[in-house]
MOPAC internal coordinates of N, CA, C and O (Angstrom, degrees):
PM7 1SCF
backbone

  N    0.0000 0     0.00 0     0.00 0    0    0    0
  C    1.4552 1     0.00 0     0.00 0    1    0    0
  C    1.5325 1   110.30 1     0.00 0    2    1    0
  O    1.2310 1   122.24 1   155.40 1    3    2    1
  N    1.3374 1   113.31 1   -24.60 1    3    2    1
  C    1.4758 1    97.44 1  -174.07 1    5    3    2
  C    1.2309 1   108.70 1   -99.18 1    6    5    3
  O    1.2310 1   113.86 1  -177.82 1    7    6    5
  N    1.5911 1   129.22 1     2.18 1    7    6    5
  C    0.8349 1   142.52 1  -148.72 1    9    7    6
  C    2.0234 1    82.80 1   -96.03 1   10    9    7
  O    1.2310 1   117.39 1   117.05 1   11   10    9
  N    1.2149 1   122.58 1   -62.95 1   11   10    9
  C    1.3043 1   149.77 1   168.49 1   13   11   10
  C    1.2918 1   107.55 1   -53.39 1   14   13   11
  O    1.2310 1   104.96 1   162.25 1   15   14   13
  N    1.5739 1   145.43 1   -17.75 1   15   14   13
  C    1.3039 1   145.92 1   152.21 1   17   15   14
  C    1.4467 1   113.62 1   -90.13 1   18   17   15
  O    1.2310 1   112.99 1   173.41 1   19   18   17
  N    1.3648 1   130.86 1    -6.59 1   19   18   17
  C    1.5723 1   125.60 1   171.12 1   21   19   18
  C    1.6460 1   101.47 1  -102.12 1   22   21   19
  O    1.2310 1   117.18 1   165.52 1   23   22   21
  N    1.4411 1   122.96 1   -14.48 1   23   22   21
  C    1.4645 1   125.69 1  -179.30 1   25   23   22
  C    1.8272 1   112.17 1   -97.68 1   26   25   23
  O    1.2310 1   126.85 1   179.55 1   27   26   25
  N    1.4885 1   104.42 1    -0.45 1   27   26   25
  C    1.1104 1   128.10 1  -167.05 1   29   27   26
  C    1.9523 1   101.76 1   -98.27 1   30   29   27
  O    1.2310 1   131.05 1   123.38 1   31   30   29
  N    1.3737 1    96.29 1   -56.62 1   31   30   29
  C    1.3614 1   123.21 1   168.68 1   33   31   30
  C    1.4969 1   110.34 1   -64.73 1   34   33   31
  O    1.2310 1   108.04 1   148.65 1   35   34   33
  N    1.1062 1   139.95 1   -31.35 1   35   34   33
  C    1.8268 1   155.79 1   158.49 1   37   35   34
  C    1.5100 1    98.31 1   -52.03 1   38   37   35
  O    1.2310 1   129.23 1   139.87 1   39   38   37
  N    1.6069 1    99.81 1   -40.13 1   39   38   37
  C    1.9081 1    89.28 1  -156.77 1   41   39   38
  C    1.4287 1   101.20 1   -76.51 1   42   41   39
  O    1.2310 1   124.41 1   139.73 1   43   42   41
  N    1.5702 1   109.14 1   -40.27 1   43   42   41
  C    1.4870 1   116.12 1  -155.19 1   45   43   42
  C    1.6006 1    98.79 1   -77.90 1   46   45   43
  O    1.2310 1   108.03 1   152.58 1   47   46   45
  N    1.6876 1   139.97 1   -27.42 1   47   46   45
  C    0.9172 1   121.55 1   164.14 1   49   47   46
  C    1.3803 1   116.99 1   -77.85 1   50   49   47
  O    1.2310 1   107.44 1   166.80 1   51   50   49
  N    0.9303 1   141.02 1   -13.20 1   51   50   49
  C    1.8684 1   132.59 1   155.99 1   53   51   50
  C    1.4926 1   112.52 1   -64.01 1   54   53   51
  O    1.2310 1   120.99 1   161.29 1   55   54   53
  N    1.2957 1   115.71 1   -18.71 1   55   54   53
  C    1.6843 1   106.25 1  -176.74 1   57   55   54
  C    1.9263 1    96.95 1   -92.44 1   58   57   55
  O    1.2310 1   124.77 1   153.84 1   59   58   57
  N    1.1476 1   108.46 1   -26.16 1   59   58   57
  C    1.3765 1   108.25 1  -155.39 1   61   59   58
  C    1.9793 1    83.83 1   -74.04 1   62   61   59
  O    1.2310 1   122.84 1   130.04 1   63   62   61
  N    1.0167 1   112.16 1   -49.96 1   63   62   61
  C    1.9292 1   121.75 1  -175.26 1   65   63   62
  C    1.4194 1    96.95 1   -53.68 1   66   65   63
  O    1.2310 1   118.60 1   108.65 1   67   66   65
  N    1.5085 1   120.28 1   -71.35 1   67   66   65
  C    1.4352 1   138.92 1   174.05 1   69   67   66
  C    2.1879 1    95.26 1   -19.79 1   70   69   67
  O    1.2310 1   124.82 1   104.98 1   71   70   69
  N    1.3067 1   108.36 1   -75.02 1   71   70   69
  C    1.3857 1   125.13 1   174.59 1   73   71   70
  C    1.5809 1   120.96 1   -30.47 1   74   73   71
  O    1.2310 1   130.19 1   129.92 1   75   74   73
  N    1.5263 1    97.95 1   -50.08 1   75   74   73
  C    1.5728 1   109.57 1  -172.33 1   77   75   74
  C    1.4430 1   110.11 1   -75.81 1   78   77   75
  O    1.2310 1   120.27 1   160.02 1   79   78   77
  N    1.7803 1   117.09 1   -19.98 1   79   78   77
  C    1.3483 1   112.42 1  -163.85 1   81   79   78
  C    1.6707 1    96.88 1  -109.98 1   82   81   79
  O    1.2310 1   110.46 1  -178.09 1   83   82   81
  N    1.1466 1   135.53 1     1.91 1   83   82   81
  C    1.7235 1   129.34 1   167.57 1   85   83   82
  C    1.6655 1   105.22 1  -110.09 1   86   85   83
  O    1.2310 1   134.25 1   -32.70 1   87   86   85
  N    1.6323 1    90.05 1   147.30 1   87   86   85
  C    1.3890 1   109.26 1   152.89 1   89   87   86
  C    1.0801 1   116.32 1  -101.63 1   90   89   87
  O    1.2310 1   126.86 1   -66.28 1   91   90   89
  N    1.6322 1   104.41 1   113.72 1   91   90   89
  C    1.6525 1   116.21 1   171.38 1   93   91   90
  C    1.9374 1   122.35 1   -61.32 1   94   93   91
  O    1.2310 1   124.65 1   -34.96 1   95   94   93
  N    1.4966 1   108.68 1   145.04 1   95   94   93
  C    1.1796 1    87.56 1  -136.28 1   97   95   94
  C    1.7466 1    67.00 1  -111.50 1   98   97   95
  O    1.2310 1   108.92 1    -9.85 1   99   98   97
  N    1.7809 1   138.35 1   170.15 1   99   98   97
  C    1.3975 1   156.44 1   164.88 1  101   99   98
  C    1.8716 1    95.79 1   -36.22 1  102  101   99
  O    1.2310 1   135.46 1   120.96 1  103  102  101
  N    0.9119 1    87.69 1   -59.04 1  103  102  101
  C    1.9728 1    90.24 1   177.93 1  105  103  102
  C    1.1893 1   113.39 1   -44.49 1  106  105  103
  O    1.2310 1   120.29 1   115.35 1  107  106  105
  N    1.1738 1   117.04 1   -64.65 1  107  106  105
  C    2.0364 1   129.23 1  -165.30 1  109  107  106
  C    1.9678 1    75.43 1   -33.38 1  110  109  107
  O    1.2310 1   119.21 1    98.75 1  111  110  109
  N    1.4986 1   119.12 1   -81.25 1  111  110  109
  C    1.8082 1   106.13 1  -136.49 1  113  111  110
  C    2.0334 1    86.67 1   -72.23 1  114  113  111
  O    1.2310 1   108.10 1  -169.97 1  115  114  113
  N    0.7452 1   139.83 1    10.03 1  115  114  113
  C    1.3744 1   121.18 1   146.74 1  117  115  114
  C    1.5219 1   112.30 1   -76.03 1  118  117  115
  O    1.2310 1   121.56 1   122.79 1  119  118  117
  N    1.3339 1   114.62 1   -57.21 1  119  118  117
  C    1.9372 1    87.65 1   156.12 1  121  119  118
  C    1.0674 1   168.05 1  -142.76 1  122  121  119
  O    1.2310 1   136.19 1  -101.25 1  123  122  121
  N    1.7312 1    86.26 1    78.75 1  123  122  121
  C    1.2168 1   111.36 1   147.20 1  125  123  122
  C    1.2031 1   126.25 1   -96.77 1  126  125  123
  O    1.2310 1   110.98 1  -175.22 1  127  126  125
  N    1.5235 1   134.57 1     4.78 1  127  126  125
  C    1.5377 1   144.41 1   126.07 1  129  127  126
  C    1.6640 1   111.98 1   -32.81 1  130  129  127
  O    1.2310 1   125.65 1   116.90 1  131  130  129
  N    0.8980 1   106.76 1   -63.10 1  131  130  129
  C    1.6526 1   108.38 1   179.89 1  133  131  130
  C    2.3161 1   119.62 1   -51.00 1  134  133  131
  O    1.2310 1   131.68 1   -64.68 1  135  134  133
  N    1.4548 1    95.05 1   115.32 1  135  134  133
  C    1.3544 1    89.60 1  -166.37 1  137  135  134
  C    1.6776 1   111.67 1   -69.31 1  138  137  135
  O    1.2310 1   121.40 1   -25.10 1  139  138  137
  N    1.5814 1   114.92 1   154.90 1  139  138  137
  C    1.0882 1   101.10 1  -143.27 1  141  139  138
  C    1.5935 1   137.20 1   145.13 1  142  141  139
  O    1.2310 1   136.84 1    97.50 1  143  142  141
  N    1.9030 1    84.99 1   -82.50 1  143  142  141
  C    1.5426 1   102.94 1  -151.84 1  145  143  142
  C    1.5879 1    82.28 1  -114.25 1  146  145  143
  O    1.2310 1   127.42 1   -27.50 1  147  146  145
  N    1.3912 1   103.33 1   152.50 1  147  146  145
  C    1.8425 1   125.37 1   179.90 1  149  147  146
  C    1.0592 1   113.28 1  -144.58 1  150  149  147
  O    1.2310 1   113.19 1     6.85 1  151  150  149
  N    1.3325 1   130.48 1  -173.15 1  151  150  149
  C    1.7950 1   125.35 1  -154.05 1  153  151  150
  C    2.2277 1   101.76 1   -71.89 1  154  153  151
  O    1.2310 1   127.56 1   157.25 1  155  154  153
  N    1.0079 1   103.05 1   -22.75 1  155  154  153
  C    1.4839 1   102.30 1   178.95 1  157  155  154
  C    1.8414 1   119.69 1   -86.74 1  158  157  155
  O    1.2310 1   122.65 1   138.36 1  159  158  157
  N    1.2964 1   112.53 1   -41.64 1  159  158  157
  C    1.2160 1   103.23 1   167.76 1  161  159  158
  C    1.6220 1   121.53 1   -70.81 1  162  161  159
  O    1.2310 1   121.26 1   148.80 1  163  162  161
  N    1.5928 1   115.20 1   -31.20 1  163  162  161
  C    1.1116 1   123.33 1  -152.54 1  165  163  162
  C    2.0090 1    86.35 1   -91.14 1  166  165  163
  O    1.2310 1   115.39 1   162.59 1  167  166  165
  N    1.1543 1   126.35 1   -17.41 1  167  166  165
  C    1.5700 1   135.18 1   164.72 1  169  167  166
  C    1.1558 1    94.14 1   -52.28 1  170  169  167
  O    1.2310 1   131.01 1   104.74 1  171  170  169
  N    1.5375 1    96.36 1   -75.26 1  171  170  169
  C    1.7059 1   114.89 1  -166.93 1  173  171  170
  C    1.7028 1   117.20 1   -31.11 1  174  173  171
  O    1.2310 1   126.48 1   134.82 1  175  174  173
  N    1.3587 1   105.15 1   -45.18 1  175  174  173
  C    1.6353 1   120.92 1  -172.66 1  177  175  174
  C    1.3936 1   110.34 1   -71.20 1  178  177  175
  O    1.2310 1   126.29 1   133.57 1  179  178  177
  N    2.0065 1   105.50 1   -46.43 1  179  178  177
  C    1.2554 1   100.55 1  -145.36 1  181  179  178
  C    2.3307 1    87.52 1   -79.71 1  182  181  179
  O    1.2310 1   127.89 1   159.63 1  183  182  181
  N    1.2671 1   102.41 1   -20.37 1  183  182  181
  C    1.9120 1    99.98 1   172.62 1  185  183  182
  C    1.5004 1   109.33 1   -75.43 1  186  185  183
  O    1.2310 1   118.74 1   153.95 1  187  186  185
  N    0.9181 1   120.01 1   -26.05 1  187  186  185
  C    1.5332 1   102.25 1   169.14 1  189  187  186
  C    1.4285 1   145.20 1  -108.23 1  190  189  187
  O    1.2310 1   130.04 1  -161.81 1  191  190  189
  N    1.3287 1    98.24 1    18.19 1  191  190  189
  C    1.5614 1   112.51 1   177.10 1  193  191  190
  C    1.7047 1    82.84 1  -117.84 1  194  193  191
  O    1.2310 1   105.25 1   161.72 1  195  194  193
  N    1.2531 1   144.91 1   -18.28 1  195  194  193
  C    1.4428 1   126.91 1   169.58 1  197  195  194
  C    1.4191 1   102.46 1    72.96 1  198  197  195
  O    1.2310 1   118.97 1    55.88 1  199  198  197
  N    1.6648 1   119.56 1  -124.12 1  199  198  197
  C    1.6450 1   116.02 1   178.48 1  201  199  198
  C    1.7096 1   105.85 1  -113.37 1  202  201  199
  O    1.2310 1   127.33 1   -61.35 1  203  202  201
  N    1.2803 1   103.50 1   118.65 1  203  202  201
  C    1.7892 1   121.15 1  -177.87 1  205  203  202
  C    1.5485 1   102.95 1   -30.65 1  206  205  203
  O    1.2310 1   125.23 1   128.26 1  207  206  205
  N    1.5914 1   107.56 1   -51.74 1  207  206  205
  C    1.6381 1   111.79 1  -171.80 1  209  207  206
  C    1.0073 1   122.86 1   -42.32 1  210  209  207
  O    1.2310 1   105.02 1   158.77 1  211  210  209
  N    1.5604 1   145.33 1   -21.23 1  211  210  209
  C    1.2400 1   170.17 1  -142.18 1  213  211  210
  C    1.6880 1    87.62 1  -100.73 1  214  213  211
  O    1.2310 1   115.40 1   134.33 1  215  214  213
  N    0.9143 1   126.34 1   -45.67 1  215  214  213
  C    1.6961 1   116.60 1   170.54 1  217  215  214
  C    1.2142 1   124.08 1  -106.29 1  218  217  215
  O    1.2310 1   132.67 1   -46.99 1  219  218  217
  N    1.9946 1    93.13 1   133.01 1  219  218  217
  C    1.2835 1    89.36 1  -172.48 1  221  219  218
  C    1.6535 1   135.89 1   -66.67 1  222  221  219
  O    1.2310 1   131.57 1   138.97 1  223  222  221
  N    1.0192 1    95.28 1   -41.03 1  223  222  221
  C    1.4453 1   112.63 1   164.97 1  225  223  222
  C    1.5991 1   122.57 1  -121.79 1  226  225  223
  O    1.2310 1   123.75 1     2.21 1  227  226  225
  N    1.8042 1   110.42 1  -177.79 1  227  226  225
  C    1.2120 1   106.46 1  -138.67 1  229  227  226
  C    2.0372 1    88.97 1   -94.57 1  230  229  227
  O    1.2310 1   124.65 1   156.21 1  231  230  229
  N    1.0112 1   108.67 1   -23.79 1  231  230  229
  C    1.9568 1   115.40 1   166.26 1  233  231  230
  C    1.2106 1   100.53 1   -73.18 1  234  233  231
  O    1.2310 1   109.15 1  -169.63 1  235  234  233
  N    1.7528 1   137.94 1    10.37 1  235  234  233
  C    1.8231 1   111.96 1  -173.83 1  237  235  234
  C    2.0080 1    69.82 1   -96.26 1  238  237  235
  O    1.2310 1   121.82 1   132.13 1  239  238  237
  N    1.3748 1   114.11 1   -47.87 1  239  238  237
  C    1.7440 1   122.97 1  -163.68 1  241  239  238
  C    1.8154 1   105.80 1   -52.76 1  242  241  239
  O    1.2310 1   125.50 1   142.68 1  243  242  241
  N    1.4794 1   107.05 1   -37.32 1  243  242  241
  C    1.3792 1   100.41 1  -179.70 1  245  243  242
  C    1.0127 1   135.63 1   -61.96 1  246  245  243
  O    1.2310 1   123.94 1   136.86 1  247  246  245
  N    2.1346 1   110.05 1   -43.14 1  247  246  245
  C    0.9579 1   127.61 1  -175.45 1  249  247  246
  C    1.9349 1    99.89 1   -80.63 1  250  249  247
  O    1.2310 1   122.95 1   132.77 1  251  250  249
  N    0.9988 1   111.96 1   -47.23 1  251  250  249
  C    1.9908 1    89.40 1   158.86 1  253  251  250
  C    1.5431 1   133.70 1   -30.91 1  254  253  251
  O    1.2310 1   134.96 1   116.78 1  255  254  253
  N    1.4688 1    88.66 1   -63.22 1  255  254  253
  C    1.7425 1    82.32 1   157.90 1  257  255  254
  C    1.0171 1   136.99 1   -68.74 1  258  257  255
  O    1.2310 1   117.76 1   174.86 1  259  258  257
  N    1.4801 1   121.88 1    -5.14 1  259  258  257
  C    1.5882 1   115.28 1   163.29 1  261  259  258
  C    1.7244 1    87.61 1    80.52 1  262  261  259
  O    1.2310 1   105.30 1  -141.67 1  263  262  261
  N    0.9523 1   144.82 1    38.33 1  263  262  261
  C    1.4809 1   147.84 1   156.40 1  265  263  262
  C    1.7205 1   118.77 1   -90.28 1  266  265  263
  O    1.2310 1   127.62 1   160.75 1  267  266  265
  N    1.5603 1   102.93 1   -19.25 1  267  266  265
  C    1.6673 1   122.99 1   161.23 1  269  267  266
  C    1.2828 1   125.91 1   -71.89 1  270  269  267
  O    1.2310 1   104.46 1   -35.95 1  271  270  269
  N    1.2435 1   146.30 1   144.05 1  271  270  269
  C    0.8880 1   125.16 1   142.74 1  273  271  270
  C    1.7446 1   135.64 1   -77.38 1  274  273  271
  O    1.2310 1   110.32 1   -33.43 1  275  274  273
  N    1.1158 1   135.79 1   146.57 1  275  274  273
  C    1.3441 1   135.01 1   160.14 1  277  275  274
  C    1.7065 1   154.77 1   -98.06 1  278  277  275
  O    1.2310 1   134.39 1  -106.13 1  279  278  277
  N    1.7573 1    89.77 1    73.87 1  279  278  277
  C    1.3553 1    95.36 1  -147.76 1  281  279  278
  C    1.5611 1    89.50 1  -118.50 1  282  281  279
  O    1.2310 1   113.37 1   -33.37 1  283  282  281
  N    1.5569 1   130.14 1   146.63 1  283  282  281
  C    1.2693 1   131.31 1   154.10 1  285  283  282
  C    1.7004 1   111.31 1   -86.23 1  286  285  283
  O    1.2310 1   122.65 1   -38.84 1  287  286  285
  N    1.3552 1   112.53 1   141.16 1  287  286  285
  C    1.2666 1   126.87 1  -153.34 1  289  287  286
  C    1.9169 1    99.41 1  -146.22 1  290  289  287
  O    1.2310 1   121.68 1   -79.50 1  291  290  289
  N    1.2213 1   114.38 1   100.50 1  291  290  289
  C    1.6633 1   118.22 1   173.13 1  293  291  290
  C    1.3799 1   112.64 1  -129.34 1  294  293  291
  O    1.2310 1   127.49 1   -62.07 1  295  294  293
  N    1.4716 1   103.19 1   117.93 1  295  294  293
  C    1.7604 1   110.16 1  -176.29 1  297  295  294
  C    1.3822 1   110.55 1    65.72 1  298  297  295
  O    1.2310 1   125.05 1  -137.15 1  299  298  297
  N    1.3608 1   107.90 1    42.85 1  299  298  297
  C    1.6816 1   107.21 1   170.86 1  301  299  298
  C    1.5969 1   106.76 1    63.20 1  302  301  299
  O    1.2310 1   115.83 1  -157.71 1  303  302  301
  N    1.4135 1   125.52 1    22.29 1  303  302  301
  C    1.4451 1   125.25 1  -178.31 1  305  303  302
  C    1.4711 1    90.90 1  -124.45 1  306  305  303
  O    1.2310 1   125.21 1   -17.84 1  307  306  305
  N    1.7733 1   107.61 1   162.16 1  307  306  305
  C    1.7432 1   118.77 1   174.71 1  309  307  306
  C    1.7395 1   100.97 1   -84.38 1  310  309  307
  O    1.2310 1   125.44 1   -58.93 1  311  310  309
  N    1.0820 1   107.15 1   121.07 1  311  310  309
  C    1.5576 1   105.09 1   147.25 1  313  311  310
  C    1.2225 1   148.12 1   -89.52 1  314  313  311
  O    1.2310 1   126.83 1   174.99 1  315  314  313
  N    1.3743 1   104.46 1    -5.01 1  315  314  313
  C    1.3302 1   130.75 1   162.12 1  317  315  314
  C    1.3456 1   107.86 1   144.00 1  318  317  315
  O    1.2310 1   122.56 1    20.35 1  319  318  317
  N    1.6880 1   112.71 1  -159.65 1  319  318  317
  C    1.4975 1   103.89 1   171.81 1  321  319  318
  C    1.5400 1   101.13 1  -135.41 1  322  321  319
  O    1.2310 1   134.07 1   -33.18 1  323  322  321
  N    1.3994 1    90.40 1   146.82 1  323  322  321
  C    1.6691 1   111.31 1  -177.78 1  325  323  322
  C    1.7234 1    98.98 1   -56.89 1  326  325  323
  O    1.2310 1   127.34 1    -8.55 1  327  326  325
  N    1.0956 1   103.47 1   171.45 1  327  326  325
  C    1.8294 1   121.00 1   171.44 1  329  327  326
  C    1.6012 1    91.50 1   -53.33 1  330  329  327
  O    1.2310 1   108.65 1   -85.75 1  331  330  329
  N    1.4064 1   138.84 1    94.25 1  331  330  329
  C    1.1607 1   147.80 1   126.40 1  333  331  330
  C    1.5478 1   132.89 1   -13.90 1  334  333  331
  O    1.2310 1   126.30 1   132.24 1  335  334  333
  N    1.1910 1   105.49 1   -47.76 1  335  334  333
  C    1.3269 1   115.54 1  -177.56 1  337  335  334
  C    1.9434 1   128.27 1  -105.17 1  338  337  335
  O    1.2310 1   139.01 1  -156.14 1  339  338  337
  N    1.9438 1    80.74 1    23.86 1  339  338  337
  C    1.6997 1    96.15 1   163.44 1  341  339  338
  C    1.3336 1   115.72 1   -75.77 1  342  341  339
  O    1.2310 1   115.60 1   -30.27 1  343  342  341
  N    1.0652 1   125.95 1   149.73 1  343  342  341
  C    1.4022 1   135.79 1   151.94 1  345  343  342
  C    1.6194 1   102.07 1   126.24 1  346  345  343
  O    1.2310 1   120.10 1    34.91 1  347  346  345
  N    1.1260 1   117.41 1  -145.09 1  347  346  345
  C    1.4626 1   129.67 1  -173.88 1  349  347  346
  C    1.7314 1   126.75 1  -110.86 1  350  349  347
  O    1.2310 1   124.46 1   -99.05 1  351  350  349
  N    1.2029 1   109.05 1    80.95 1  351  350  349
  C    1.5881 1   104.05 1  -173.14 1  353  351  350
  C    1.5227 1   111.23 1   -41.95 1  354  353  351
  O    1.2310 1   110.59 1   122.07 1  355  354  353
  N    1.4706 1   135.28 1   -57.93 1  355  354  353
  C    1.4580 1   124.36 1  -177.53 1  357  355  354
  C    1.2914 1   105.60 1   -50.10 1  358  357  355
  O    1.2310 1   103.67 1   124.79 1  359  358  357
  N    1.7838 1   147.66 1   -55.21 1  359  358  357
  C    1.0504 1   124.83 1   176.15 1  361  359  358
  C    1.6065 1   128.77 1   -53.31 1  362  361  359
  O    1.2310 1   133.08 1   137.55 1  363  362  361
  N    0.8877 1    92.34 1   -42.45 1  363  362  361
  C    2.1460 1   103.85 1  -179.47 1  365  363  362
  C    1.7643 1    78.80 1   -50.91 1  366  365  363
  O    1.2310 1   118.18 1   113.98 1  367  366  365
  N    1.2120 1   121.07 1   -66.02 1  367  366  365
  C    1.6200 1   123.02 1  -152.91 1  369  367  366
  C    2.0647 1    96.09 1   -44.43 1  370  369  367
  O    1.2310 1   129.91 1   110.25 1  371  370  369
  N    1.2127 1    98.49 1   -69.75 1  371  370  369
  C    1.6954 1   126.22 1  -175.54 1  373  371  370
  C    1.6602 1    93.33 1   -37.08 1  374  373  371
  O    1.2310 1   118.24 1   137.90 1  375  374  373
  N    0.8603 1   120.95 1   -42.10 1  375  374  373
  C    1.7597 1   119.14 1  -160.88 1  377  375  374
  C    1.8487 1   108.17 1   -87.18 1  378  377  375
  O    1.2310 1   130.35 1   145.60 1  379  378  377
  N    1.7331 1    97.63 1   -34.40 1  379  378  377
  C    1.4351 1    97.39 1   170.97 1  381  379  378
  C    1.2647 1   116.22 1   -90.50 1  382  381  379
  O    1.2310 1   107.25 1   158.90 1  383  382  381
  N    1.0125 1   141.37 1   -21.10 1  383  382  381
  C    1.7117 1   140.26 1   164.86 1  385  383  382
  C    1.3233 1    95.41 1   -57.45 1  386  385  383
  O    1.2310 1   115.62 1   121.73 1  387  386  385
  N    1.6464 1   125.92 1   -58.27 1  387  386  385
  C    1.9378 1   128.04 1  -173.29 1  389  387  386
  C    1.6294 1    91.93 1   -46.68 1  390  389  387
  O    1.2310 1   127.59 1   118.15 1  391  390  389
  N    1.2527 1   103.00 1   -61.85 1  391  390  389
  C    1.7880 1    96.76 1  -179.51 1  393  391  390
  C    1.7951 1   120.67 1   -23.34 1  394  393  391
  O    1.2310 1   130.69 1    98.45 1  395  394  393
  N    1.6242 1    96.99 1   -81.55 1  395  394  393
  C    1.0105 1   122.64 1  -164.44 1  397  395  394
  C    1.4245 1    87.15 1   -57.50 1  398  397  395
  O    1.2310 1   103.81 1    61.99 1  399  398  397
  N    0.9602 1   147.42 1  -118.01 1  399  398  397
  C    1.4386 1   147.76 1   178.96 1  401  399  398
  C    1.5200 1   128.38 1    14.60 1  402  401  399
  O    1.2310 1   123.65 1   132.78 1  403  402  401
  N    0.9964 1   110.60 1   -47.22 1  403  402  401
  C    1.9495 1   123.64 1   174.75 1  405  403  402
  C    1.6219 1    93.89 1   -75.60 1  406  405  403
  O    1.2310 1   123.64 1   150.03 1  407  406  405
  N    1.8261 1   110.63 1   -29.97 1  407  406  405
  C    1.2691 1    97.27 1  -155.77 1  409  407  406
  C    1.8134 1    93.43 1   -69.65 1  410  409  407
  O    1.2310 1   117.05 1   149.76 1  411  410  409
  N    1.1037 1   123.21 1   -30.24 1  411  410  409
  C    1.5593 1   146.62 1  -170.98 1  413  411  410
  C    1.5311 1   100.17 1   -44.25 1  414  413  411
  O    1.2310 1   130.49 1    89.11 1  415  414  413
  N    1.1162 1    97.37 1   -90.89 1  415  414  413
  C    1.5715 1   151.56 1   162.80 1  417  415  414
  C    1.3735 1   129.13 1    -9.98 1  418  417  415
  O    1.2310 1   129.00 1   118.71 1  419  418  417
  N    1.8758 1   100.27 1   -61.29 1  419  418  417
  C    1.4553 1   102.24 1  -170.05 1  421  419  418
  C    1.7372 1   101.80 1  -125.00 1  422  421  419
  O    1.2310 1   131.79 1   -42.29 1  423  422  421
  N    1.6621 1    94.83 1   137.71 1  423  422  421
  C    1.6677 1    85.48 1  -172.82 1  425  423  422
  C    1.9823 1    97.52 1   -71.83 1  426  425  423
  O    1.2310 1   120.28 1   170.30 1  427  426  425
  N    0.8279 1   117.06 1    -9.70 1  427  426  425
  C    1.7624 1    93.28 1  -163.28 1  429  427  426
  C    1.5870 1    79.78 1   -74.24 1  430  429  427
  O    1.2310 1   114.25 1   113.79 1  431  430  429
  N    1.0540 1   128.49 1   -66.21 1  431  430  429
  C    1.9208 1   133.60 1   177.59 1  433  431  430
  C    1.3470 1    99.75 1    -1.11 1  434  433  431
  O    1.2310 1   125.41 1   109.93 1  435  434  433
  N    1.6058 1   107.20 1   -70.07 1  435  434  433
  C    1.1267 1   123.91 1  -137.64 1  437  435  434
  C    1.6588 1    93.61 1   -44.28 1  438  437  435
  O    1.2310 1   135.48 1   108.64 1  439  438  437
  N    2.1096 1    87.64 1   -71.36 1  439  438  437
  C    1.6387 1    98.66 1  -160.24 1  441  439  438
  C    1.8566 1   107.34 1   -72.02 1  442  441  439
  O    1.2310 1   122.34 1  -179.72 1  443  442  441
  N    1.1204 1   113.13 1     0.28 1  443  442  441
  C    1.8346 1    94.74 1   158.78 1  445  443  442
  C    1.7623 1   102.58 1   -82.87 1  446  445  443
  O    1.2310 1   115.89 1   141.80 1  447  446  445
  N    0.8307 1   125.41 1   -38.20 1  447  446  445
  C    1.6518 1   130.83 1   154.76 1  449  447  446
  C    1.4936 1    91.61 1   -18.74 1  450  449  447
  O    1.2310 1   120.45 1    76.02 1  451  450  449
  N    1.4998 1   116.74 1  -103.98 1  451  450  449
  C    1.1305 1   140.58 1  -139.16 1  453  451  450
  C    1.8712 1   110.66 1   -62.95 1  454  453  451
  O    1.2310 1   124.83 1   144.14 1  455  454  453
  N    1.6645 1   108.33 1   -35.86 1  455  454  453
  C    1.2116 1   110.46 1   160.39 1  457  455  454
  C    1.3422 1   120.20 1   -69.88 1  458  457  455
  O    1.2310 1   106.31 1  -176.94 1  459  458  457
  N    1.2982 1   143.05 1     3.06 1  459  458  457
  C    1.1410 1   138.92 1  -179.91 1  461  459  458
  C    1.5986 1   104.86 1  -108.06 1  462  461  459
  O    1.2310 1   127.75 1   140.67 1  463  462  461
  N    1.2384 1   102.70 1   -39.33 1  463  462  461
  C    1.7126 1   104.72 1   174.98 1  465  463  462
  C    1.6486 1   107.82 1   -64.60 1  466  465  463
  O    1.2310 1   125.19 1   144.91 1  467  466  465
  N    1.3202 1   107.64 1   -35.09 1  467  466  465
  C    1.4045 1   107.68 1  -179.94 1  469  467  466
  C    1.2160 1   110.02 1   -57.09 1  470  469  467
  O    1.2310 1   111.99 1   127.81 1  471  470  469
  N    1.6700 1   132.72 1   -52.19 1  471  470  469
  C    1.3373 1   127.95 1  -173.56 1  473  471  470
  C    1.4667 1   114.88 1   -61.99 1  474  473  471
  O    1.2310 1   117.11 1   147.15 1  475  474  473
  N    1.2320 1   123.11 1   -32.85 1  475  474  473
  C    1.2987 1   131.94 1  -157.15 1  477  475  474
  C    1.6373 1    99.26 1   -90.54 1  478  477  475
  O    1.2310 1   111.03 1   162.57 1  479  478  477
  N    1.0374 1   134.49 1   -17.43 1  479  478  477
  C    1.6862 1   137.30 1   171.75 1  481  479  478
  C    1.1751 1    95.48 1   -87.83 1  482  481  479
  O    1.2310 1   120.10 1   180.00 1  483  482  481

């Protein structure tokens, strides 16, 4: 336990420094609306996507996050897979913890969770 209250005490002074050195930007408390996400992922997101405007559209932002897949596909056959490992590993990371977490967390999560697993079994 104390081991977990001095690593506890570690965390909260890196967020408090972390805090003092960004300007939070109108976006960050939009998401932190989104269930999920809390002052570290929604950090995490709002530093590495920088300014949204930079993409033109809403598939240039997805495939950054690595939330796409990248596969060539002709006549219902694989053609291989595109460069896979484009985009931004901390966001892909940030978006699947928000996942996993809301999935925890929030009942509406849950059961779009649970109806989707249902179809797919």
């Amino acid at each position: 336990m104390e081991t977990i209250r001095f690593l506890d005490r570690i965390v909260s002074e890196i967020e408090l420094e972390v805090a003092s050195q960004i300007k939070l930007k109108k976006e960050f408390i939009t998401l932190l609306t989104t269930p999920g996400i809390g002052n570290i992922l929604g950090l995490t997101i709002m530093l590495e996507v920088g300014a949204i405007r930079r993409f033109d559209r809403v598939g240039n932002y997805s495939s950054y996050c690595r939330c796409v897949e990248s596969k060539r596909i002709s006549n219902d056959k694989k053609k291989g897979k595109n460069n896979q490992k484009n985009g931004n590993r901390y966001l892909a990371w940030a978006y699947v913890e928000a996942a996993n977490h809301a999935i925890r967390c929030c009942p509406k999560a849950q059961k779009f969770f649970q109806r989707k697993l249902a179809k797919s079994v």
